[in-house]
C-alpha positions as CSV (number, residue, x, y, z in Angstrom):
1,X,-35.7,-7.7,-6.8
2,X,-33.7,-7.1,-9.8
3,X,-30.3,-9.5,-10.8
4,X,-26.9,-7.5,-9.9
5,X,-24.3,-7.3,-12.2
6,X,-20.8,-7.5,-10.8
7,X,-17.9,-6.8,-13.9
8,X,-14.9,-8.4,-13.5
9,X,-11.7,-7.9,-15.2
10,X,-9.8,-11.2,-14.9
11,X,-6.1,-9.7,-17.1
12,X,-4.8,-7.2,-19.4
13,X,-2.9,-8.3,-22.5
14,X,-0.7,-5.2,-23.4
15,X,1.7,-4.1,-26.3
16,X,5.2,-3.8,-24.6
17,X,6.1,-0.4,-26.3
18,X,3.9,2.1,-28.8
19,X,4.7,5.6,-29.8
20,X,6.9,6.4,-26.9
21,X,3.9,4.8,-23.9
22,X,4.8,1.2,-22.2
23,X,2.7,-1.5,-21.7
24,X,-0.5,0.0,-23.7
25,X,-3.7,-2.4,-22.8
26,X,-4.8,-4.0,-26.0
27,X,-7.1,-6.7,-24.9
28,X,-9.3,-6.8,-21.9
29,X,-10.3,-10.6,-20.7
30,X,-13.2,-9.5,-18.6
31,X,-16.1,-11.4,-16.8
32,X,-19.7,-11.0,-15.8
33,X,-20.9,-12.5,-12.8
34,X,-25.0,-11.8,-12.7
35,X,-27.4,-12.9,-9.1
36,X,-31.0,-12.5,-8.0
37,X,-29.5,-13.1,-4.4
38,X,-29.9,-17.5,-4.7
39,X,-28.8,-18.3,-8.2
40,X,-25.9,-16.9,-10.5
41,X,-24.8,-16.9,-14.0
42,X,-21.6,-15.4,-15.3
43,X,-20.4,-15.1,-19.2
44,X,-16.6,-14.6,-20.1
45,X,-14.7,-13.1,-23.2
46,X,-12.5,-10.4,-24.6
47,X,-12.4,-7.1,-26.2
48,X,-9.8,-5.6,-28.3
49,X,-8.7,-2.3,-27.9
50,X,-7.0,0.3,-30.4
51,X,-4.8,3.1,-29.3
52,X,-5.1,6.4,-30.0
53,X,-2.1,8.6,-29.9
54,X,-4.0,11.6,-29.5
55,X,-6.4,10.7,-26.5
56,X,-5.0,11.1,-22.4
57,X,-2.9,7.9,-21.8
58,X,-2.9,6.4,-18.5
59,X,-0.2,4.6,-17.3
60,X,-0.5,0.9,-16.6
61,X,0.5,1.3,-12.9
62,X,-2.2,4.2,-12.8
63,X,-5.4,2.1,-14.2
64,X,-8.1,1.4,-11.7
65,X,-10.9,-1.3,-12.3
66,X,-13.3,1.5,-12.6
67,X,-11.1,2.9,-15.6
68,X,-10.8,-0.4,-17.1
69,X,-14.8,-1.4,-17.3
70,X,-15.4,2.3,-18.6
71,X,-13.0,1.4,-21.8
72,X,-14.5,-2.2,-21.9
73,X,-18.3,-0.9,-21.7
74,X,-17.2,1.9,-24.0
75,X,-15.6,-0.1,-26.5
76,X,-18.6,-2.5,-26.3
77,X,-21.2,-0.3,-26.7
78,X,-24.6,-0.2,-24.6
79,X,-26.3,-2.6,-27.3
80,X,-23.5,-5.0,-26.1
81,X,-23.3,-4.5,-22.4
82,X,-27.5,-4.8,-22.2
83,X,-27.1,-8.2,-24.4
84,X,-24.9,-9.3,-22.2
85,X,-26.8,-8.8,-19.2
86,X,-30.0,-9.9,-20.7
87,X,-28.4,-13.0,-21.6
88,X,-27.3,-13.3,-17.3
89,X,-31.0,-12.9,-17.2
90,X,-32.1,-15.7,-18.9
91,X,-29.5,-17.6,-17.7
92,X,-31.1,-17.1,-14.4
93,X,-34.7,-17.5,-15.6
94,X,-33.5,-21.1,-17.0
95,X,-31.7,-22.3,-13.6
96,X,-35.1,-21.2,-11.8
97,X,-37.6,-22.7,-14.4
98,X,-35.6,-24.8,-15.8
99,X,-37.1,-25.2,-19.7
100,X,-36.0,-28.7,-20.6
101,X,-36.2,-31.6,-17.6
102,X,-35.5,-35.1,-17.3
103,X,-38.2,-36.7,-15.4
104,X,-37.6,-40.5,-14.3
105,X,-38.7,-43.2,-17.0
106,X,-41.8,-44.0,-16.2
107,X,-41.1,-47.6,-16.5
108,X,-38.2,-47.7,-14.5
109,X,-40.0,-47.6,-10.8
């Protein structure tokens, strides 16, 4: 079975007032949970965003999660959102096959 991704956005930092639009997002604080069903990983950060006058605003009271992860995968990039699943993967990988143990000294029976 393949891990599932779940994105999460955790807040919205926003500039109070820009070209006539309130509260315009300009950093996401967004999450990645990642699970093969038993074991999870998750990986945390931020992502600026730049407005553009031009493009369709959406109110803040109008955004959707959906809408949100769309602008934070977008602004990412694929290369970006892959990496960061990849690296759930092998976070996953390592909790199952763990690559570094510590056994019990041997001379400590």
């Amino acid at each position: 079975m393949a891990n599932i991704y779940t994105w999460v956005v955790d807040s919205l930092d926003c500039v109070p007032a820009t070209e006539g639009q309130a509260n315009v997002v300009s950093v996401i604080h967004w999450r990645v949970n990642g699970t093969d069903g038993t074991h999870t990983a998750s990986i945390y950060g931020t992502q600026g965003l730049t407005y553009a006058p031009k493009t369709p605003f959406t109110a803040y009271a109008n955004l959707t999660l959906a809408t949100v992860i769309g602008w934070l995968q977008d602004a990412m990039g694929a290369d970006a959102v892959t990496a960061i699943e990849t690296s759930l993967d092998a976070q996953i990988a390592n909790v199952v096959t763990p690559p570094i143990v510590s056994p019990p000294l041997p001379w400590a029976k």
